[in-house]
Wavefront OBJ file of the C-alpha trace (Angstrom):
o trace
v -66.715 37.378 -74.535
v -64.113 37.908 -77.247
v -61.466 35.174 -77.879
v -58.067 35.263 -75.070
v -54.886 35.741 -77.700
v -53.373 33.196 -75.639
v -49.859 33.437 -77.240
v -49.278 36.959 -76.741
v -47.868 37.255 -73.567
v -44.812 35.873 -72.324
v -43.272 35.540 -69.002
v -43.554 39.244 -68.164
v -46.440 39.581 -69.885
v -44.743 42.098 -72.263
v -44.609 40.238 -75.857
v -45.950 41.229 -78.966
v -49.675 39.614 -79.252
v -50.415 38.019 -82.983
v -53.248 37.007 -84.017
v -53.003 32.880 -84.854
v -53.845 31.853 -88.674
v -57.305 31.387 -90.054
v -56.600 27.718 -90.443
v -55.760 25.279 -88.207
v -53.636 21.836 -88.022
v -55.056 19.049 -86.799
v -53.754 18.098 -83.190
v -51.706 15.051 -83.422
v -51.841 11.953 -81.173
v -47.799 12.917 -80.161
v -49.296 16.239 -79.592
v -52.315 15.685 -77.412
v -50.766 13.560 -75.626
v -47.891 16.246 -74.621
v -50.377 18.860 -74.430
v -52.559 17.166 -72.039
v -50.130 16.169 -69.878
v -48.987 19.187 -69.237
v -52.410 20.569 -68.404
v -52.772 17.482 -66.272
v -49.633 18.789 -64.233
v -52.012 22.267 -63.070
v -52.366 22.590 -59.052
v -55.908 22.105 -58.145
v -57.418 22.410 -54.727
v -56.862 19.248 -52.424
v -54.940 18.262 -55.719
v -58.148 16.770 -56.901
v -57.440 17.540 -60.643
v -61.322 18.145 -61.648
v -60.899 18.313 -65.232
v -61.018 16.240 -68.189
v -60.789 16.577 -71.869
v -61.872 16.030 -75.606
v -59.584 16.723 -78.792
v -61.482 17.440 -81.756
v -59.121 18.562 -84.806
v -57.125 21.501 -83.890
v -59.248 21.980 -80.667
v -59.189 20.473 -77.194
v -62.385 21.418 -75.307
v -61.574 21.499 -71.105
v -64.391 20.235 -68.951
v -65.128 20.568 -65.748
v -65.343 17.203 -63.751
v -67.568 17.432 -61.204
v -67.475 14.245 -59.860
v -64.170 15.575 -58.418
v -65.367 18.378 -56.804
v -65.745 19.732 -53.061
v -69.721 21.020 -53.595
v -70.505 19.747 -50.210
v -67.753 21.259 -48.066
v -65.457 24.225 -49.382
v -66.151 25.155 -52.745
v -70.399 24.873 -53.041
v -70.580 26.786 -56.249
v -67.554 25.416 -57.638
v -65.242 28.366 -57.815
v -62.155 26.607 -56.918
v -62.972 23.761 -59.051
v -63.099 26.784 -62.114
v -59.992 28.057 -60.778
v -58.048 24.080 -61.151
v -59.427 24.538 -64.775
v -57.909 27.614 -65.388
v -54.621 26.536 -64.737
v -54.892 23.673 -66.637
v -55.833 26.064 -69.310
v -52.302 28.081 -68.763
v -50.782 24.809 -69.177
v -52.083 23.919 -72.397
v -51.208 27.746 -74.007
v -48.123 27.237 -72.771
v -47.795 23.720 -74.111
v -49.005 24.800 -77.534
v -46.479 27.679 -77.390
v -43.545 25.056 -76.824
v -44.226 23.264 -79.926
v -44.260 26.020 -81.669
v -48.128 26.536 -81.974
v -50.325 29.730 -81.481
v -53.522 29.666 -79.682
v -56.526 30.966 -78.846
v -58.931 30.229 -75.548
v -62.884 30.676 -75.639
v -64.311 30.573 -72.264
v -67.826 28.885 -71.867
v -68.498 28.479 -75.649
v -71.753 26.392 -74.768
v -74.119 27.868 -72.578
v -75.676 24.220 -73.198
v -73.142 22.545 -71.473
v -72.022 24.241 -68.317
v -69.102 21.761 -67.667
v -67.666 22.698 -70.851
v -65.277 25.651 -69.444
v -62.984 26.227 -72.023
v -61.867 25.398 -75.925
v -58.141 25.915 -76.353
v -57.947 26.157 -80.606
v -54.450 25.729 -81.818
v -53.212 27.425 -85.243
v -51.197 26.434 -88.054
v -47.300 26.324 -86.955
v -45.101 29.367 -87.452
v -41.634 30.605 -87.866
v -42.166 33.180 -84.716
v -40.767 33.084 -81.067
v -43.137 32.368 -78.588
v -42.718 33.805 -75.760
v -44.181 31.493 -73.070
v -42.495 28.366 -74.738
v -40.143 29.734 -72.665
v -42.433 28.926 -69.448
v -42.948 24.825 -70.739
v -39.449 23.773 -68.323
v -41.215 25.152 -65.543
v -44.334 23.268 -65.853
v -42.927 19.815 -64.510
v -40.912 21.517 -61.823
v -43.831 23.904 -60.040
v -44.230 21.754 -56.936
v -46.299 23.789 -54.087
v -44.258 24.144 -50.866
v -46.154 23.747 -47.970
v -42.987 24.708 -45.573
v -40.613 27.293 -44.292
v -39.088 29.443 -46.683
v -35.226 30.405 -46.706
v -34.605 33.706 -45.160
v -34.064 35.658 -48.415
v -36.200 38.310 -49.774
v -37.462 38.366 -53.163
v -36.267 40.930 -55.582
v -38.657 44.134 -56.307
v -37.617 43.412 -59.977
v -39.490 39.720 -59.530
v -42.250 41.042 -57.645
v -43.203 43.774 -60.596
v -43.045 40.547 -63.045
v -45.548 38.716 -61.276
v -47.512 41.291 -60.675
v -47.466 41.953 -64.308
v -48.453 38.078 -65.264
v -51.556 38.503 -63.193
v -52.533 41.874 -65.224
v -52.018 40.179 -68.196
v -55.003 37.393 -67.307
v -57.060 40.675 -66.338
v -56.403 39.504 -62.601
v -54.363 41.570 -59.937
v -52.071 40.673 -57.290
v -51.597 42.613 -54.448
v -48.463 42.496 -52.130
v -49.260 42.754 -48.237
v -47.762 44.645 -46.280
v -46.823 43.740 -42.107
v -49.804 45.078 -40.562
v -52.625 43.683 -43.483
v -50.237 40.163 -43.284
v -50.698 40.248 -39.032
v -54.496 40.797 -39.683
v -55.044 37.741 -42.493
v -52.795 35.310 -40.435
v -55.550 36.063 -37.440
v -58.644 35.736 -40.158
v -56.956 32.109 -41.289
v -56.862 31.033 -37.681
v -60.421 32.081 -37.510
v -61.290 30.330 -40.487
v -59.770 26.927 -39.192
v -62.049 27.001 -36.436
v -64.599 27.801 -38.852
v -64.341 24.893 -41.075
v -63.803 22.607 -38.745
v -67.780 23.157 -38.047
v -68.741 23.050 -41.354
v -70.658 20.248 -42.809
v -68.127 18.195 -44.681
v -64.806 19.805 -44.716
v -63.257 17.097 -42.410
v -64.881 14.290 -44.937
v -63.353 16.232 -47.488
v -59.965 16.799 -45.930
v -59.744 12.860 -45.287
v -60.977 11.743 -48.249
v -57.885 13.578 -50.067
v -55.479 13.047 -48.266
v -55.693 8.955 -47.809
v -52.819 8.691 -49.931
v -51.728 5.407 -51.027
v -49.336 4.415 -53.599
v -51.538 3.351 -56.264
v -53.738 6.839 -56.456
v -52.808 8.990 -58.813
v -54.362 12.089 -57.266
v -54.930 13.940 -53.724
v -51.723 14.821 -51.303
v -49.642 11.912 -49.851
v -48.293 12.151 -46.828
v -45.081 13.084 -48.124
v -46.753 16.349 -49.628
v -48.235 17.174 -46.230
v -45.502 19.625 -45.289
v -45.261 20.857 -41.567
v -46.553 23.318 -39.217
v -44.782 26.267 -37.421
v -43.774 25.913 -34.202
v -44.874 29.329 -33.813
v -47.868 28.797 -35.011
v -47.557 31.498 -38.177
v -48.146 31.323 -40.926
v -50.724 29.463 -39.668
v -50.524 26.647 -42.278
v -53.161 23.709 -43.222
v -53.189 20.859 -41.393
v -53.245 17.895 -44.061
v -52.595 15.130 -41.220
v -56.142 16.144 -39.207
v -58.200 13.646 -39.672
v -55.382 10.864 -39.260
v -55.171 9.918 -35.671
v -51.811 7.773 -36.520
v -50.373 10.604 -38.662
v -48.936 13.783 -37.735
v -47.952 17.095 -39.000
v -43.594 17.307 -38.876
v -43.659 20.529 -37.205
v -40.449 23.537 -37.638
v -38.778 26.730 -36.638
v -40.971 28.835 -39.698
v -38.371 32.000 -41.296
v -40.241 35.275 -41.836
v -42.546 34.614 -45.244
v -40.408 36.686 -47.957
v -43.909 37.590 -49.536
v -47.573 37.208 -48.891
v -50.038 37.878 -51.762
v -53.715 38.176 -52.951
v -54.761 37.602 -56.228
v -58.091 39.208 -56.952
v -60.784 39.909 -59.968
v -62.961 42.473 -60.231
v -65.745 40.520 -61.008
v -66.292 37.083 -59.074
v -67.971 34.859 -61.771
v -67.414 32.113 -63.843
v -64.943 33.478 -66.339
v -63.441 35.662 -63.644
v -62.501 32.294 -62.450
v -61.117 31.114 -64.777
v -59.278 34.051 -65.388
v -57.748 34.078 -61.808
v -57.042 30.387 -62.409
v -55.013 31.476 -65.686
v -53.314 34.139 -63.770
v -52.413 32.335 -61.097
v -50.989 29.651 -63.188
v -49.209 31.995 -64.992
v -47.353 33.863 -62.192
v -46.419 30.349 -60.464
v -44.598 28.832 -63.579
v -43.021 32.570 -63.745
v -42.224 32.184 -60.133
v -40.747 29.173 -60.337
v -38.846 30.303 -63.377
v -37.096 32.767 -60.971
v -36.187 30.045 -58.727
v -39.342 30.926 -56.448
v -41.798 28.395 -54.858
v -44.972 29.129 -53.318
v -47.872 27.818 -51.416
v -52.004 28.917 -49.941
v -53.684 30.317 -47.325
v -56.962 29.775 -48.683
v -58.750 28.888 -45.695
v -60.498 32.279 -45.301
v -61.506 31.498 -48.936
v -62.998 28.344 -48.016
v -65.872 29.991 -45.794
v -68.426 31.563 -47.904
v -69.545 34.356 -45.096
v -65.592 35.165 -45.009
v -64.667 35.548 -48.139
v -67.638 38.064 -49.023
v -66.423 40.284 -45.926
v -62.983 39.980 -47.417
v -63.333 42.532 -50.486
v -61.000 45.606 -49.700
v -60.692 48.380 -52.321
v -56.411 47.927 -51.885
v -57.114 44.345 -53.061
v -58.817 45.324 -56.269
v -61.902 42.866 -56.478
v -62.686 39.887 -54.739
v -59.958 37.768 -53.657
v -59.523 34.437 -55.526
v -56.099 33.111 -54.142
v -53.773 33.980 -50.971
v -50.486 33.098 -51.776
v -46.914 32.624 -50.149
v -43.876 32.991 -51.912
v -40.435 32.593 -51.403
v -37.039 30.523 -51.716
v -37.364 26.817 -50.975
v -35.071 24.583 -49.675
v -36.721 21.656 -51.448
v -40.069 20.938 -52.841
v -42.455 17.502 -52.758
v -43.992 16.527 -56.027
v -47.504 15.066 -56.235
v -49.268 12.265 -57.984
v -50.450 13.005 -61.333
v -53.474 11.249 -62.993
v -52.305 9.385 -66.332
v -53.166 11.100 -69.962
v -55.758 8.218 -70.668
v -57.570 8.689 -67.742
v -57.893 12.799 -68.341
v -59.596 12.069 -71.945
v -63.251 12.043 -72.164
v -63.137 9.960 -75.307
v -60.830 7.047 -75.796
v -56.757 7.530 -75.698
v -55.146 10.009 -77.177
l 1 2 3 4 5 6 7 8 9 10 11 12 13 14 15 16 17 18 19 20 21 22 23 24 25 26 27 28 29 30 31 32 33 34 35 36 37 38 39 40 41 42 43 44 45 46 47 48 49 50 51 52 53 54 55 56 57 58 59 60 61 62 63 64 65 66 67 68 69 70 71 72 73 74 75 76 77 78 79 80 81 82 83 84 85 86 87 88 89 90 91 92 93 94 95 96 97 98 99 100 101 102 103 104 105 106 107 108 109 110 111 112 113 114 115 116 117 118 119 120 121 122 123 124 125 126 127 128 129 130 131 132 133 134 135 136 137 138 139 140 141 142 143 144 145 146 147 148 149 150 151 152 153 154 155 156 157 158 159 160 161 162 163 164 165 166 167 168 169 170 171 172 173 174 175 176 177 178 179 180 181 182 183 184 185 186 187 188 189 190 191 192 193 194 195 196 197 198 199 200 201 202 203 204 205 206 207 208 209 210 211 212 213 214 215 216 217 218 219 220 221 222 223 224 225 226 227 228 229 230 231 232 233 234 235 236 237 238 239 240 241 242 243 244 245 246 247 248 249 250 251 252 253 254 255 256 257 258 259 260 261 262 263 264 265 266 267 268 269 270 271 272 273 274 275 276 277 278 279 280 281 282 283 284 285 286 287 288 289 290 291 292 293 294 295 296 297 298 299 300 301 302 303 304 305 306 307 308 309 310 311 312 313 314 315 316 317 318 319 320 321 322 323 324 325 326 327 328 329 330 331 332 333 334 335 336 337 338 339 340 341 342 343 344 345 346
């Protein structure tokens, strides 16, 4: 597959792709260390952050840990674990961009090394714009919102720019309307009951969430959010598996917007595509003043999510996503820069 110009687009997706120069500087200790935290700050599923990293001149190579991921219980062939990556991926164009630094991404450059997932190569600096530096703020502040949104609909205008920032990572994002939302809220209701039989999804689900306050990864209880009292959306339950803690539970507002974000293909670089795209479209989101949260339990069951294709949706789904206004968010732990770095600190 050819090389991703990973500068081109900005936050619409609409700016003038260049190519990056022949030759390369070297990544800088200041630099790697900025760059990789801000891949480090990526969502990842159960915020299990199953990545790590290697800088090697003007290249950082992004690895798949799989000592972090869910093979046994929700993600066997480790698509979601692809999809962390590829947000960590955004990140580090992004990062690049902000200091002023084209760059290119090569998916699965090793068919050797199968953890290898991606090599993000950055260029000589420039004198031009770009685009998605203008995305870097954004980065620290994406927080996923697992609560009610404020009752305040989000503009058509934002809607077509989101849409737009999954086209641009050859993803799509479809907005649902009130009858295809009613059926999906019944199909993740379904798929609760369904993963609650299958063979180590509740291990996995406690394992993640045993916050303390010396990890530096999975969801704290703080992070947990709360369930409707309606019972829709019908949100994930982080406190299951707790008997001493409990879900706070609210009055839920209408979601403002539910969304899929699909591929055409469902393979490995499809998934990291979707994980690019989705990256992409949050920091936009966020940007706008958005926040957003899953509904990825339908996802989560294999035999669902292959009777889940619909021609409206445009591929296979990857992601279902809420979006909306937020009253506030909850921030979670982040693993340090020397512990993301395959070889010695940066």
């Amino acid at each position: 597959m050819t090389s991703v110009r990973a500068n081109a687009p900005g936050p619409a997706g609409h700016a003038e792709q260049r190519v990056p120069t022949a030759r390369a500087a070297t990544i800088s200790a200041r630099e790697s260390r900025a760059l990789i935290g801000a891949a480090g700050a990526a969502p990842s599923i159960f915020n299990t952050q199953p990545w790590s990293f290697t800088v090697r001149d003007a290249t950082i190579e992004v690895f798949a840990d799989t000592s972090r991921g869910l093979h046994r219980s929700v993600d066997p062939d480790g698509r979601q674990l692809a999809i962390s990556c590829g947000a960590a991926v955004l990140n580090l164009r992004v990062a690049a961009a902000h200091l002023g630094r084209p760059s290119t991404v090569q998916p699965f450059p090793d068919p050797n090394e199968p953890t290898l997932l991606a090599t993000v190569t950055l260029g000589e600096y420039d004198a031009f714009a770009h685009a998605d530096a203008d995305l870097y703020p954004a980065i620290r502040k994406r927080h996923t919102h697992r609560r009610s949104f404020q009752p305040r609909p989000v503009p058509g205008a934002t809607l077509a720019e989101l849409t737009a920032c999954a086209q641009t990572e050859h993803a799509s994002l479809t907005i649902l309307g009130a009858a295809e939302r009613s059926c999906l809220f019944d199909l993740v209701s379904f798929s609760e009951v369904a993963l609650a039989e299958q063979p180590g999804y509740q291990q996995a689900l406690t394992e993640w969430t045993a916050g303390s306050p010396t990890r530096f990864d999975g969801i704290p209880v703080t992070a947990f959010g709360s369930l409707p009292s309606g019972g829709q959306p019908p949100m994930r339950d982080f406190a299951e598996g707790h008997p001493r803690l409990h879900a706070d539970r609210e009055k839920y507002n209408r979601d403002p917007v539910i969304a899929i974000l699909s591929t055409v293909r469902d393979d490995r670089v499809s998934w990291l595509q979707a994980g690019q795209g989705l990256q992409r479209l949050l920091l936009v989101a966020c940007a706008r003043g958005l926040a957003a949260s899953f509904l990825n339990q339908p996802l989560d069951v294999p035999e669902i999510r292959r009777d889940m294709k619909h021609p409206s949706w445009h591929g296979t789904p990857q992601m279902i996503i809420r979006l909306g206004y937020a009253r506030r968010d909850v921030s979670t732990p982040r693993r340090p820069v020397n512990d993301l770095l395959r070889e010695g600190p940066a």
